[in-house]
Every structure is written in structure tokens, then in C-alpha cells.
FIKOLRO-822633 format. One line per field, with one value per residue (C-alpha): residue number from 1; residue in three letters; chain; x, y, z. Coordinates in steps of 0.05 Angstrom, whole numbers. Example, Ala and Ser with C-alpha at 12.3 -4.5 7.8 and 13.67 -1.06 7.14 Angstrom:
REM residues 2
num	c(1,2)
residu	c(Ala,Ser)
chaine	c(A,A)
c1	c(246,273)
c2	c(-90,-21)
c3	c(156,143)
***
This chain:
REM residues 268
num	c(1,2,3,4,5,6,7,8,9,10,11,12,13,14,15,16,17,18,19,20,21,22,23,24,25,26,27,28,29,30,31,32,33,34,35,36,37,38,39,40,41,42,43,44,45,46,47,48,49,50,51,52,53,54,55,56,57,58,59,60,61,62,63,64,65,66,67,68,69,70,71,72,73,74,75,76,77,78,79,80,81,82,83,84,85,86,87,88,89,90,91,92,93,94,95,96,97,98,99,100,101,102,103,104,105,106,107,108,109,110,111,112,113,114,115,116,117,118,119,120,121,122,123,124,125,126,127,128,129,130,131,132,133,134,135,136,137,138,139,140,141,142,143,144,145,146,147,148,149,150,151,152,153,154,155,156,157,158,159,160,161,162,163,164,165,166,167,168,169,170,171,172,173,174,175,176,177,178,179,180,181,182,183,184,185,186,187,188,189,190,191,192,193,194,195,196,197,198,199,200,201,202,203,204,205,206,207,208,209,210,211,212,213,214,215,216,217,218,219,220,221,222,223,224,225,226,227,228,229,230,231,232,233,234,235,236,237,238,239,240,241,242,243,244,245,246,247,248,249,250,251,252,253,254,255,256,257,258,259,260,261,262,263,264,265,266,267,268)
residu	c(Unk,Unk,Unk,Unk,Unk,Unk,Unk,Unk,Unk,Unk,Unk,Unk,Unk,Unk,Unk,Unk,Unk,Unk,Unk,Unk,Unk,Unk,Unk,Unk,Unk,Unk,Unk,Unk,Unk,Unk,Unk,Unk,Unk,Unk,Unk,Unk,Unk,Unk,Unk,Unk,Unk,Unk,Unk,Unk,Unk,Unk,Unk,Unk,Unk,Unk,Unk,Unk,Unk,Unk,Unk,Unk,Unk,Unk,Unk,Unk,Unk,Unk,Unk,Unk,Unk,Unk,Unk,Unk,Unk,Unk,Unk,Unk,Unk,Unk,Unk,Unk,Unk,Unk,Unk,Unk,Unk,Unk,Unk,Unk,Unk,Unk,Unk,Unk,Unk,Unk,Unk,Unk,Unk,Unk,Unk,Unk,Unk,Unk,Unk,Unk,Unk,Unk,Unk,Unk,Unk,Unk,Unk,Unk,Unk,Unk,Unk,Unk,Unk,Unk,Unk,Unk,Unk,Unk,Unk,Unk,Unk,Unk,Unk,Unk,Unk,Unk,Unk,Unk,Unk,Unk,Unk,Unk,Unk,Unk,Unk,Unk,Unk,Unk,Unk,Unk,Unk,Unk,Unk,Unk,Unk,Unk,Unk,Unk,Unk,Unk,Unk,Unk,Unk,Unk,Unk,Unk,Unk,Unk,Unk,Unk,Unk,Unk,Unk,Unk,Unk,Unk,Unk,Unk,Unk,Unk,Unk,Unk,Unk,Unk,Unk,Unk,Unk,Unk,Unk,Unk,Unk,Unk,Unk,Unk,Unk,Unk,Unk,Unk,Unk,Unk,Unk,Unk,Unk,Unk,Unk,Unk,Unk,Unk,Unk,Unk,Unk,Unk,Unk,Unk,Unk,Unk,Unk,Unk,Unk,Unk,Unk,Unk,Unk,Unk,Unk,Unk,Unk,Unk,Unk,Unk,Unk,Unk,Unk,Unk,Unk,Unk,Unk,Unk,Unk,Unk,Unk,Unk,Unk,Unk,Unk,Unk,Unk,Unk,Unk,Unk,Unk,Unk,Unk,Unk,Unk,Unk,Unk,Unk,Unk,Unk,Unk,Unk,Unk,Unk,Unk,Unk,Unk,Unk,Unk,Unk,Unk,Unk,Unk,Unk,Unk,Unk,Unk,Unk)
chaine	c(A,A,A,A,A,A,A,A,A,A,A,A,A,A,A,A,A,A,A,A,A,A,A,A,A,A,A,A,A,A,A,A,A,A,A,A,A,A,A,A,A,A,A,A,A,A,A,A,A,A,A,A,A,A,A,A,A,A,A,A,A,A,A,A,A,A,A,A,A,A,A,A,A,A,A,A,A,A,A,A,A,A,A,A,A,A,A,A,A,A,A,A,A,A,A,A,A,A,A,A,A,A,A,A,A,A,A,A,A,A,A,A,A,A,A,A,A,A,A,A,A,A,A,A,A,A,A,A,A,A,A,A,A,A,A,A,A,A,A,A,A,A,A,A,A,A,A,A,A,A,A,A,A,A,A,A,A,A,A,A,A,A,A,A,A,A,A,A,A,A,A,A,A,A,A,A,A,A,A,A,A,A,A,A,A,A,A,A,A,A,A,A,A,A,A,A,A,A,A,A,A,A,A,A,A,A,A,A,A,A,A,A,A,A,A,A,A,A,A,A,A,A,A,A,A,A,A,A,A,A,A,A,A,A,A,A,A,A,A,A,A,A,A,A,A,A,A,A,A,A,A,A,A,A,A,A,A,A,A,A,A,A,A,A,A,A,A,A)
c1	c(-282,-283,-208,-142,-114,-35,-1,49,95,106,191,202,272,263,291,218,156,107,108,177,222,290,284,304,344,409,416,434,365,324,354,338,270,259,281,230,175,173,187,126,78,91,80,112,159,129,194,176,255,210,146,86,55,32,94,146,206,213,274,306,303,373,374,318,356,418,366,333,399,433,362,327,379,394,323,304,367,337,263,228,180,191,137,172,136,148,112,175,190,269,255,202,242,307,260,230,304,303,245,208,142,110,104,70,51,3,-7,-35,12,3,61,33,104,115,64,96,152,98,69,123,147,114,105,49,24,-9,-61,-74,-115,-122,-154,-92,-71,4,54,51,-11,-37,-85,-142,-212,-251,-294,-365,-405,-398,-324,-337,-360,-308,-260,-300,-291,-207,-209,-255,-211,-142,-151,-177,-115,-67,-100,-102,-27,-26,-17,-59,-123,-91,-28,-74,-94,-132,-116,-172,-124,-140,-129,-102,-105,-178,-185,-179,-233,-244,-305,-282,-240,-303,-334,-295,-272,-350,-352,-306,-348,-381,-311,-292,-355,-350,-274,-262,-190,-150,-166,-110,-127,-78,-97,-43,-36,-75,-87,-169,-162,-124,-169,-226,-201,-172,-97,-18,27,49,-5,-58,-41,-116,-147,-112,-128,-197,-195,-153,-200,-261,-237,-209,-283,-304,-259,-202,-146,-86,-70,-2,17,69,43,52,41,-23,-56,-31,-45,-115,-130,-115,-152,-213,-207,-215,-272,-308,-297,-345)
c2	c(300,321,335,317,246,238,194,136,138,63,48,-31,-49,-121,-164,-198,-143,-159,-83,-67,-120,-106,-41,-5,-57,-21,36,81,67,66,133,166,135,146,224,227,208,258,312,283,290,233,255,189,143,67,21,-52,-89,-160,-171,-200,-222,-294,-323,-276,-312,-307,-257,-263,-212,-200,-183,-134,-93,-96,-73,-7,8,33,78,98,144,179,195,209,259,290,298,248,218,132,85,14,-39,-106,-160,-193,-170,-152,-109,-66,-70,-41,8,39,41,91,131,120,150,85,17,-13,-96,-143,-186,-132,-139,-216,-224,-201,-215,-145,-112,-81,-45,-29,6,50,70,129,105,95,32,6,-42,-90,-143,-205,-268,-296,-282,-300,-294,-258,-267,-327,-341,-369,-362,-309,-329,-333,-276,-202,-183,-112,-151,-203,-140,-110,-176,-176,-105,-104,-161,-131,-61,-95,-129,-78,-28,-72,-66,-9,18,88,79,154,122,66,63,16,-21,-74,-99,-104,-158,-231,-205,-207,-260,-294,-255,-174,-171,-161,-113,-70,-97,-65,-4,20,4,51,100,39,20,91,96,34,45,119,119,140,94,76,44,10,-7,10,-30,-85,-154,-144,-78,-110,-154,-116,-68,-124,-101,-113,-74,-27,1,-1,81,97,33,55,122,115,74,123,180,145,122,192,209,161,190,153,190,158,121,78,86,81,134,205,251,240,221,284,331,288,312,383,385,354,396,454,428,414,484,513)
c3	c(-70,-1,11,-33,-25,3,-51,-40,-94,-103,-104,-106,-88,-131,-174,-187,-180,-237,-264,-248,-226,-234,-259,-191,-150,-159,-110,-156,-199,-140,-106,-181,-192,-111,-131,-196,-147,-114,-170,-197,-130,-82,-12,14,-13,-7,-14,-21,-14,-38,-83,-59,-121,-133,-174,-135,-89,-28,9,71,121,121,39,53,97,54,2,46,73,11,5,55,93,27,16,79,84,19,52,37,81,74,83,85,52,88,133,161,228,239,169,215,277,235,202,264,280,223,244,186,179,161,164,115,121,83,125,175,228,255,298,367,398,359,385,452,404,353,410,431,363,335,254,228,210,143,165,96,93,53,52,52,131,117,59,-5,-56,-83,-139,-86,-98,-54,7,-3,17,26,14,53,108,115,102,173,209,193,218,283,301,281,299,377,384,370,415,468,465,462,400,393,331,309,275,247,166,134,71,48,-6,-69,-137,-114,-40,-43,-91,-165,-193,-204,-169,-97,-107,-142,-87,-37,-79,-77,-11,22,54,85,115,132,170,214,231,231,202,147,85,43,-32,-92,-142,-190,-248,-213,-255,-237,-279,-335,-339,-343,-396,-435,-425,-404,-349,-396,-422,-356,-346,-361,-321,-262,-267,-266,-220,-166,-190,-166,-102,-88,-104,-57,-4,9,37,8,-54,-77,-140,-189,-227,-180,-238,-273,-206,-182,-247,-252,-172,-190,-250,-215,-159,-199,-229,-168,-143,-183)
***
């Protein structure tokens, strides 16, 4: 492992996520769980106000505000460092408003109109693709051919445009999605999870990987939600191996016990 992954302590603001929904809507819940995060090793608090799974409804711009409002200031106050999870524009305009340290959209940033206040904002953005272009995940079959490639095209194309507008490749990470965002089937998301030091080679920029309690891991290991701990833990652990440098999960703690044991390990 050449250096330590940053971890995105994963805080969904929902009524419908598929491994939490409901759990931290209240502000109350969220601002405890948001606190526990962090106890437990997130360097950055990822708050998603709407799920993007396949079967999750849709919410209006105006309810995820409502939603961050009631959080984000209290965390941020407390010293956290926010990531906000959303692709729908007046959500990122009112959270560069807040200064947050991220930005954080699936659909990679398509609204161009954005791009001019994109550029003069200072947060970082989380670049995600998916082979969906717009909208949350859907159960659609991958494309044919090389997903790490068709991962490269979204990227040479993406990256171009935004830095055309000026928006600086230092604040840019890359996300190649993973589970329903890549497709139906587990085998582009292996795909692409053994091929990041092929991405981090062509684009030259932080590398950002979840994979946390994915369906494509359930799958494989023949499990539910609750019980995917170890499937997603291995999972992290090898793509920390591989040398990402950040990875969202919902589980701080044994990612973060797992990458000090490891390090250890690999000191000697």
C-alpha cells in the first residue's frame, strides 16, 4: 500500500437508501450518526439528502436543502470536513454557498451552464461516472466491451470540458462508479476495481472507490445488507492495495482499524 487512503464516512439524509433508509433522516439521528463517523475514522463526512439506487424516488431540490440545512452547519461547526452528495444543481450552488469541501455528483457534473461557478468555487469535485449519464441507477445491462476503457472515454471527455472552463484538474477526483452504475452484472465493477492503476495512470488524479455494501458483492458472497461487513471489507482492502486514495463507506472503523493493521504489516 503505497500511502493511507482518506475515508468518506457515508451519512444518507433519506427516507429510501437501500442500506439505511430512514435510519438518519431526522436531524437529530443524522447529527449523532454524522458525530460517530468521525469518532470511528472518517476524514470527510459524505451526506447524500436523496438515494440513487434503482427503486429509490425521486426529491426535489428544495427538500434536499431543507434536508442539509438542519446538518451541515452543525457539523461543519464541530470540524468536520462535508462532502455533499447530490447531482441537482441549486443543491451544489447552495452548498458551495457553504464552503463545503466537496461536491460530490453521479452524474459527473453534466450541466455545463454550471460550470463558470464550478470554476470559481474552491470545493472539490467528485467526478462519478456511470453508464447511465443522467438520473440515479438503473438495472441496465453493461455496454459491450472493455468497461476500463469506456470508463477512460467518460473521463478524457469530462475532465476536457470542465477544464476548458476553467475548473483547475488539482480539485478534480475520479469515481468510476461501481454496482448498477456500471451495470446489472458484478463483472464490471471487478473489472474496473483491478483496473485502477490503469486509470490512475492515464488521468493523474486522486481516485476515489465505493463499494460499500454494493449488490455486485452481495451477490458474489451469497449475502444481504446486513451482514456484507466482510464483502466490503475485502473489497476496500484490495483497492487500498491497489492505490486508491479515497474510499466511501459506511463502515469508518474496521476500514480504518483494517488500514492500520495492514500498514503495520507492510512495514516490515
Amino acid at each position: 500500500m503505497k500511502s493511507t487512503p482518506s475515508i468518506f464516512g457515508i451519512l444518507n439524509i433519506t427516507s429510501d437508501s437501500f442500506s439505511d433508509g430512514g435510519k438518519y433522516l431526522d436531524p437529530a439521528a443524522a447529527l449523532a450518526h454524522g458525530r460517530q463517523l468521525m469518532a470511528d475514522g472518517a476524514h470527510v463526512l459524505d451526506i447524500g439528502p436523496a438515494s440513487s439506487h434503482p427503486d429509490s424516488a425521486p426529491v426535489s431540490a428544495e427538500e434536499e436543502i431543507k434536508r442539509l440545512s438542519a446538518v451541515v452547519p452543525v457539523l461543519q461547526e464541530e470540524g468536520a470536513l462535508v462532502s455533499v452528495d447530490t447531482f441537482q444543481t441549486e443543491t451544489q450552488r447552495w452548498a458551495l454557498t457553504q464552503n463545503v469541501a466537496y461536491l460530490n455528483d453521479i452524474q459527473g457534473f453534466a450541466d455545463e451552464s454550471f460550470y463558470p461557478e464550478l470554476a470559481e468555487a474552491s470545493a472539490k469535485l467528485v467526478v462519478m461516472h456511470s453508464i447511465q449519464g443522467r438520473g440515479p441507477a438503473t438495472r441496465a445491462a453493461p455496454p459491450a466491451g472493455s468497461m476500463v476503457d469506456h470508463v477512460s472515454r467518460f473521463f478524457e471527455e469530462r475532465f476536457g470540458a470542465l477544464e476548458k472552463a476553467g475548473v483547475t484538474r488539482e480539485r478534480l477526483v475520479l469515481d468510476p462508479g461501481m454496482g448498477f452504475f456500471l451495470g446489472n452484472q458484478p463483472e464490471p465493477s471487478l473489472e474496473v476495481i483491478r483496473g485502477v492503476g490503469t486509470l490512475k495512470e492515464r488521468f493523474d488524479v486522486p481516485l476515489l472507490i465505493s463499494v460499500s455494501r454494493k449488490s455486485f458483492l452481495r451477490k458474489l458472497a451469497g449475502t444481504e445488507v446486513g451482514s456484507s461487513a466482510a464483502a466490503t471489507l475485502a473489497a476496500e482492502l484490495f483497492t487500498a492495495t491497489a492505490g486508491v486514495d479515497m474510499i466511501r463507506t459506511h463502515e469508518p472503523r474496521q476500514l480504518a482499524d483494517s488500514l492500520a493493521i495492514w500498514g503495520h504489516l507492510s512495514a516490515y
